[in-house]
C-alpha positions in Angstrom: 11.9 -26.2 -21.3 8.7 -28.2 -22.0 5.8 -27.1 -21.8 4.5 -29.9 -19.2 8.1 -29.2 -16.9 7.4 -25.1 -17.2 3.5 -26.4 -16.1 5.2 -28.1 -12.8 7.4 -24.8 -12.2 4.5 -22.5 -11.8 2.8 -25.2 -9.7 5.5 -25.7 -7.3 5.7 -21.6 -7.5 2.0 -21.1 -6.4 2.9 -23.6 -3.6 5.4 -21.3 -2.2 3.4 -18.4 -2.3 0.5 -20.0 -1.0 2.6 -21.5 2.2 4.5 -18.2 2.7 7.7 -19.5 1.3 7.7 -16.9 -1.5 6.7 -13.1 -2.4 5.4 -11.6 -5.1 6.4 -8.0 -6.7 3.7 -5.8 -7.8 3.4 -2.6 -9.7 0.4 0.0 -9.8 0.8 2.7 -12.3 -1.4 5.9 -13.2 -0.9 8.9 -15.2 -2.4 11.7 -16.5 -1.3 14.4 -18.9 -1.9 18.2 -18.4 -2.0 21.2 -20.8 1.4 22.3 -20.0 3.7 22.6 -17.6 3.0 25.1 -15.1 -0.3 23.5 -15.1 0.8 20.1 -14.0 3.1 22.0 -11.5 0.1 23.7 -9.7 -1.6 20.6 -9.5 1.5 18.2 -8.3 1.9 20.8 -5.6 -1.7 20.6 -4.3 -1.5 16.8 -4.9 1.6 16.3 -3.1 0.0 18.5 0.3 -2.9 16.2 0.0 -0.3 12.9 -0.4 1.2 13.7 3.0 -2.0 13.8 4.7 -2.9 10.5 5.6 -6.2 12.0 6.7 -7.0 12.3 2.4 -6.0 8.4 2.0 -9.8 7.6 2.2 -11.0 10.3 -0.6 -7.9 8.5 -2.7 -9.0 5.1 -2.0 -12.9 5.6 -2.8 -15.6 4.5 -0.9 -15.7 1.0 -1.6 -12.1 0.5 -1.2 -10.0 0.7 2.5 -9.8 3.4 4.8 -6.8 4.8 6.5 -5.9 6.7 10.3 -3.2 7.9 10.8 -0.7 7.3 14.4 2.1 8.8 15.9 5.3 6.6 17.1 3.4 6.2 20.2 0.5 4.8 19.0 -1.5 8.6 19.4 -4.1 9.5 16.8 -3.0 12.2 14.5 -5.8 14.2 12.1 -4.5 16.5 9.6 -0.7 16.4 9.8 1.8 15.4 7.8 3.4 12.1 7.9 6.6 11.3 9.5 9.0 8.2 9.2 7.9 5.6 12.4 4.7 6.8 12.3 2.0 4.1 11.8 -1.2 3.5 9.8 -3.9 1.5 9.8 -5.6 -0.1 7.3 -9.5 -1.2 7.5 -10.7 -3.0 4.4 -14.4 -3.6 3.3 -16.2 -6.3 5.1 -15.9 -8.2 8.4 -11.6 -8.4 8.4 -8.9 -7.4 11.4 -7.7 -4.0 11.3 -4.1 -4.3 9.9 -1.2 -2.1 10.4 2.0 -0.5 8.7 4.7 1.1 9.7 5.9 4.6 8.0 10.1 3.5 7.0 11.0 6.5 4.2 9.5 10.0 3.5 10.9 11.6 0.3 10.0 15.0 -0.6 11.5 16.4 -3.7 10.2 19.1 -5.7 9.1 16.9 -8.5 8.6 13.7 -6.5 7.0 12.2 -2.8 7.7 9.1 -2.3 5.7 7.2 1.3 7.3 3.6 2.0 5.7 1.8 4.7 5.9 -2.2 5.8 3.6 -4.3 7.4 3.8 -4.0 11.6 2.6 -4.7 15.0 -0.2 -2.9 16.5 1.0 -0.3 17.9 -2.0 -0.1 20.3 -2.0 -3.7 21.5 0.7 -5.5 24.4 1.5 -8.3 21.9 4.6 -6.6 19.8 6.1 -9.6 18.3 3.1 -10.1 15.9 2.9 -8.7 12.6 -0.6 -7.7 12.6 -1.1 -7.6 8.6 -1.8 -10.1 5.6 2.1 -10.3 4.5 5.3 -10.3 6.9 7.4 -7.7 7.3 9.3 -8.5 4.6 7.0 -7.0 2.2 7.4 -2.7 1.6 5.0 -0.8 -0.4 5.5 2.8 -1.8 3.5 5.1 -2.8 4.8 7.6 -5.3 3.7 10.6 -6.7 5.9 12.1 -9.4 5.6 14.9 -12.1 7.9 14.1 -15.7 7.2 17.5 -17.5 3.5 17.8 -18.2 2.7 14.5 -16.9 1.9 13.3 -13.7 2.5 9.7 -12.4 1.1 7.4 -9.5 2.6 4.5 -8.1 2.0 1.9 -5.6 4.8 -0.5 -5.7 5.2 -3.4 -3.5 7.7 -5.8 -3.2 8.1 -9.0 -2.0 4.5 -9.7 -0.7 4.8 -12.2 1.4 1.7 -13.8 2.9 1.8 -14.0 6.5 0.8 -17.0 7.2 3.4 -18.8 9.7 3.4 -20.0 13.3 3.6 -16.5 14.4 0.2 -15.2 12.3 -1.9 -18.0 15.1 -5.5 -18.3 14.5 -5.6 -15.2 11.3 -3.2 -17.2 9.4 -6.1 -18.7 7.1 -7.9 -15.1 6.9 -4.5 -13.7 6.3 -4.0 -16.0 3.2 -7.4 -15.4 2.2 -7.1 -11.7 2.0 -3.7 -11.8 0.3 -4.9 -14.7 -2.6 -7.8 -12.4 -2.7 -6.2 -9.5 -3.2 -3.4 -10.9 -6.3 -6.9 -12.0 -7.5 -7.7 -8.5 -8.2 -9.2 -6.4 -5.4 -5.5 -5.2 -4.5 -5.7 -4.3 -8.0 -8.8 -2.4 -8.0 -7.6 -0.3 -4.5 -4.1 0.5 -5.8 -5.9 1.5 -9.6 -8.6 3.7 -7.9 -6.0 5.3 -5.3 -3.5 6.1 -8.0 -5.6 7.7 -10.6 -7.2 10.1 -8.5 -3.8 10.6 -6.7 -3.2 12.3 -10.4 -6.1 13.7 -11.6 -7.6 17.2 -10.4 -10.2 16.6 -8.1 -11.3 18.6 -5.5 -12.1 17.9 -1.9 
């Protein structure tokens, strides 16, 4: 393929994404090594308590990143409790921005591994239930992994086919949606997902 028809290819691939005709798949991976086993055991365990929590998602995320609260199916706060599948969260990020939501689809708890998946939703809180009230469709999962492999432990956010929602049905956020989502593949997803998953593996307290 030349090098000018490969040129076109990613153009007319940018031009997907950008209308909402085509996801991306991303991967955000930490790790950190312990002094042995046991050690990395002890800390997966207290890690993993924390994990469930959605109350802790801010202290994961940093301060300059987004902050989390956690709802039941019915839309009812919840504050230090663990996290259920059809419960939903919502996501504020940093500046003047909609609040957007996700809806908890898979909890796995395993003795080495937790594993959260949630996909973009309504708002639970608001009459208008058809909408997808986040910056991709509801085609788009993320999960969030925490995993030990022997003396290691291992973060990931994964998230797969990132749509930008950006259609008829998005109305007047459609532009910010697109905004938020280019701006985010330009690397401030990148710098939220980096920040949650180290400290998601390292020992720190609070």
């Amino acid at each position: 393929m030349s090098i000018l028809k490969k040129f076109s290819n990613k153009l007319s691939e940018e031009a997907q994404i950008l209308k909402g005709e085509k996801g991306l798949n991303k991967t955000y991976h930490s790790f950190k090594a312990y002094s042995n086993e046991q050690e990395a055991k002890n800390i997966f365990t207290r890690q993993a308590e924390k994990f469930l929590n959605i109350s802790t998602w801010d202290q994961f995320s940093g301060p300059e990143n987004a902050s989390f609260k956690h709802y039941d199916a019915s839309a009812a706060p919840i504050t230090n409790d663990k996290v259920n599948v059809g419960d939903y969260i919502s996501i504020d990020l940093p500046g003047p921005l909609p609040i957007y939501w996700v809806r908890v689809e898979k909890v796995i708890i395993e003795p080495e591994l937790v594993n959260i998946t949630v996909r973009p939703s309504e708002d639970p809180t608001s009459s208008n239930t058809e909408k997808t009230k986040h910056f991709f469709t509801d085609d788009a999962t993320s999960a969030f992994i925490l995993e030990r492999k022997g003396k290691e432990l291992h973060a990931y956010e994964i998230g797969k086919n990132e749509v930008i929602n950006n259609n008829e049905k998005a109305g007047a956020e459609a532009p910010i949606n697109t905004a938020v989502a280019t701006g985010g593949w330009a690397g401030i997803q990148a710098h939220q997902w980096n920040t949650f998953t180290r400290n998601l593996v390292e020992k720190i307290e609070f």
